[in-house]
C-alpha positions as CSV (number, residue, x, y, z in Angstrom):
1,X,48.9,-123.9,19.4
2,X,46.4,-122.2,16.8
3,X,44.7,-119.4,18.2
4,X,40.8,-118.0,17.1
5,X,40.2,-114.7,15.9
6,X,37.8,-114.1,19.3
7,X,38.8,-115.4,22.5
8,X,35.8,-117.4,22.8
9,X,35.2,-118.9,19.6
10,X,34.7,-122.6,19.9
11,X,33.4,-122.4,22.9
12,X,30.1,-122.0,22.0
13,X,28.1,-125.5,22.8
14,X,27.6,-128.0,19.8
15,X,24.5,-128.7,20.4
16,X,22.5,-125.5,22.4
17,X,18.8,-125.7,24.2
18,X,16.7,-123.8,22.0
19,X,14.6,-121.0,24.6
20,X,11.0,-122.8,24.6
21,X,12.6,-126.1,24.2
22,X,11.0,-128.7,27.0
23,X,12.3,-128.4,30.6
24,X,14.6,-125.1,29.8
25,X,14.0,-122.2,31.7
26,X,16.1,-119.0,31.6
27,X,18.2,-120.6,34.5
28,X,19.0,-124.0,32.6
29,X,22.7,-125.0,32.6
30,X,23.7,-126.6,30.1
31,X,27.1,-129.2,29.7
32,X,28.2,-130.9,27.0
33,X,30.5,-130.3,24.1
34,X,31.2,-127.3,22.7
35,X,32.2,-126.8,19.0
36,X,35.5,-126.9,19.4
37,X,35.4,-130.4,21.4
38,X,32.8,-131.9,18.7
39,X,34.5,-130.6,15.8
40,X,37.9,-132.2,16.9
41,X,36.8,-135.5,18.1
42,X,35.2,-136.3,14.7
43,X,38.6,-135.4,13.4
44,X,40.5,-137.8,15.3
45,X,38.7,-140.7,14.4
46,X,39.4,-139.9,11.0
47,X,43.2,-139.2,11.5
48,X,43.3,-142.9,13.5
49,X,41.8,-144.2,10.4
50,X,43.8,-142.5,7.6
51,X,46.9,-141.6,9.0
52,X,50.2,-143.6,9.1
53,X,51.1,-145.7,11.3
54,X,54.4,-143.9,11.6
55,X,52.6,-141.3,13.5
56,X,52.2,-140.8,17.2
57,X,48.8,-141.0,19.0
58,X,49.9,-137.6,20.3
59,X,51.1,-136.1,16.7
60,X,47.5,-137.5,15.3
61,X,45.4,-135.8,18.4
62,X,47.8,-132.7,17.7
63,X,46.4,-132.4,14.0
64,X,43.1,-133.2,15.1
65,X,42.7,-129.9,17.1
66,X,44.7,-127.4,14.6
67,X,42.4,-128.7,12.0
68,X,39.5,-128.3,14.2
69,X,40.6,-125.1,14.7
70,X,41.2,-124.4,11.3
71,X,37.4,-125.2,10.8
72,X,36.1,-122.8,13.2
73,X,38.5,-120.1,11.6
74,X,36.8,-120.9,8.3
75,X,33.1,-121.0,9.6
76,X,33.8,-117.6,11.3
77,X,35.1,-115.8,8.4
78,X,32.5,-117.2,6.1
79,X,29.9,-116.2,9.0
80,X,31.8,-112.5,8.9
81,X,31.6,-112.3,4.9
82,X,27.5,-113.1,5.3
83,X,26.9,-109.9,7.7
């Protein structure tokens, strides 16, 4: 399983309520997909379309999240080279 360089990474949601945004208040919750989630689904439907058909479901899911991962990894370090 890939790991971040911060425990939370990913996690963060893919697309946040900006503060002043209509109908959030400091006390909005918000749900939906986080990075991590968004990053990896978009994946998969490429790996469906381009992988073999020698390949599991599972093994193409599988790549989909350690490359998703591998993305995040990327954008943090470029994001740490910029500060």
């Amino acid at each position: 399983m890939s790991q971040f360089p911060k425990p939370d990474a990913g996690n963060d949601s893919a697309f946040p309520l900006l503060p002043g945004a209509p109908g959030v208040t400091s006390d909005t919750e918000v749900r939906g997909l986080t990075k991590r989630e968004y990053f990896a689904v978009h994946l998969f439907e490429a790996v469906v379309a381009k992988l073999s058909v020698n390949c599991t479901l599972q093994d193409k899911a599988n790549y989909a999240v350690e490359a998703a991962d591998a993305l995040l990894r990327a954008l943090q370090a470029d994001a740490g080279n910029r500060s």
